[in-house]
PAZAPA-4460 file (N, C-alpha, C; in steps of 0.05 Angstrom, whole numbers, plus 32768, in hexadecimal, padded with zeros to 4 digits):
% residues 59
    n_x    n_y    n_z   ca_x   ca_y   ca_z    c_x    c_y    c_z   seq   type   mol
   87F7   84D6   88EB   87F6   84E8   88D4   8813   84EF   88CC     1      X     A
   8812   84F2   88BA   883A   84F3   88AB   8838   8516   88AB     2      X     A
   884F   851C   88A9   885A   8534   88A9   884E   8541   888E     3      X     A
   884C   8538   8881   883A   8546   8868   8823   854B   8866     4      X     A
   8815   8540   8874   87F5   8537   8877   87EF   8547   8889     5      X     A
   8808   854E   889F   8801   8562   88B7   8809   8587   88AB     6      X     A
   881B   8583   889D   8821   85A3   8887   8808   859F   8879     7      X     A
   87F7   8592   886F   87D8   8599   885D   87C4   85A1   886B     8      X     A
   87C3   858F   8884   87B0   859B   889A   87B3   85B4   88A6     9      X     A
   87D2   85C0   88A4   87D4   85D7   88B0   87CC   85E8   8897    10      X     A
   87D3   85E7   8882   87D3   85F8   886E   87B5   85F8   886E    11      X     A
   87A0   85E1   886A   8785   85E0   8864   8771   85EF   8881    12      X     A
   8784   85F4   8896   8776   85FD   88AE   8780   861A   88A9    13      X     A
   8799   8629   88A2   8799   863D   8899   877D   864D   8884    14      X     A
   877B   863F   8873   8773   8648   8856   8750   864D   8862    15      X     A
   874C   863C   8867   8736   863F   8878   872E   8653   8890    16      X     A
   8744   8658   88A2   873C   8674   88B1   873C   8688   88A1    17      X     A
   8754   868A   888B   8754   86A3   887B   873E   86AB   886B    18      X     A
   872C   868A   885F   8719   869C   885A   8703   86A2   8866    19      X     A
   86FD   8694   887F   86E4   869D   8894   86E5   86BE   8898    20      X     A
   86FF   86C0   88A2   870A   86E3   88A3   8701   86F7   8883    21      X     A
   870D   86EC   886E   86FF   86F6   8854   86EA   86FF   8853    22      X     A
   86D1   86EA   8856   86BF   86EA   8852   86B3   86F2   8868    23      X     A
   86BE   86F3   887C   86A9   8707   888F   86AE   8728   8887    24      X     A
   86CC   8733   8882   86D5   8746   8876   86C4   8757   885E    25      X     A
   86C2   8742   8850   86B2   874C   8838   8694   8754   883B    26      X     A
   8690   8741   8851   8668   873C   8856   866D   875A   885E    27      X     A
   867B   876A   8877   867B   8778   887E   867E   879A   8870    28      X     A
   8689   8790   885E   868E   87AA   883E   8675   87B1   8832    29      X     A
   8660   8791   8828   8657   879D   8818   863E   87A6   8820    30      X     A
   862B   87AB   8809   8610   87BA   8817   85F4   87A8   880D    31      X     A
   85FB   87A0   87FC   85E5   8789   87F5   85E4   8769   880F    32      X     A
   85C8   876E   881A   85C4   875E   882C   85C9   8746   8823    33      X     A
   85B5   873C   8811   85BB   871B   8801   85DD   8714   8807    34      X     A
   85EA   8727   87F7   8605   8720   87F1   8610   8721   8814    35      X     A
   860D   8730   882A   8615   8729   8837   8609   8711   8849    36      X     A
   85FA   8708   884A   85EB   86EE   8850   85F9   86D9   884A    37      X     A
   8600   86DA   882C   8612   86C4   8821   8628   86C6   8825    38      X     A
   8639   86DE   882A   8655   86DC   883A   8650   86CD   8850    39      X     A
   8642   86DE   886D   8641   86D0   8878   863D   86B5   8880    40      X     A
   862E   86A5   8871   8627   8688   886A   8644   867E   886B    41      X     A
   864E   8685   8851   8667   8679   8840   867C   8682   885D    42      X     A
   8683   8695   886C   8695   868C   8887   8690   867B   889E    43      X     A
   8674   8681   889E   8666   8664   88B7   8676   8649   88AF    44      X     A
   8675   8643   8892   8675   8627   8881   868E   862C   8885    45      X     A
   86AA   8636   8881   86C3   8637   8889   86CC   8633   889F    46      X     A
   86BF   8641   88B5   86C4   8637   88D8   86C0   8622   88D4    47      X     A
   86AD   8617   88CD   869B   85FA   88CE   86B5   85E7   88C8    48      X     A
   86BB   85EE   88AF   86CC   85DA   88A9   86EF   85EA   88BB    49      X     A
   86FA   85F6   88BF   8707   85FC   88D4   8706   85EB   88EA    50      X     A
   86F4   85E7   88F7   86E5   85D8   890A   86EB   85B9   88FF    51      X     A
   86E5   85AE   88E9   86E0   8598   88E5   86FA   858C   88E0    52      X     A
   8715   8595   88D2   872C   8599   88D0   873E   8596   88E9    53      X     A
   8731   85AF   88FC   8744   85A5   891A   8739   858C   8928    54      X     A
   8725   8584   892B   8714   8571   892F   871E   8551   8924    55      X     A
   872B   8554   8911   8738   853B   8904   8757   8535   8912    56      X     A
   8760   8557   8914   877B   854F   8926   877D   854B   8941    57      X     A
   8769   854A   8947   876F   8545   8966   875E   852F   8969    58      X     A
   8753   851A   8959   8751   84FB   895D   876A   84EF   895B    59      X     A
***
């Protein structure tokens, strides 16, 4: 992996915890269940890909 490709993966593994954190943040604020259902969903799917991201760098 080139030095550039490894600064995107870090930046794209950043961007990704920040928003798992967000969006658990927010689920946690508001008061409508639906809406927090779908936060929560939408940070699962961020770990997920978190996960899938570190998972590529350590092949």
């Amino acid at each position: 992996m080139t030095p550039k490709e490894l600064m995107y993966m870090e930046d794209a593994l950043g961007m990704e915890q920040q928003l798992q954190t967000k969006c658990n943040d927010y689920a946690s604020k508001v008061q409508d269940a639906t809406l927090q259902n779908t936060l929560r969903n939408l940070a699962t799917q961020h770990q997920k890909h978190y996960s899938c991201l570190l998972n590529q760098l350590n092949q």
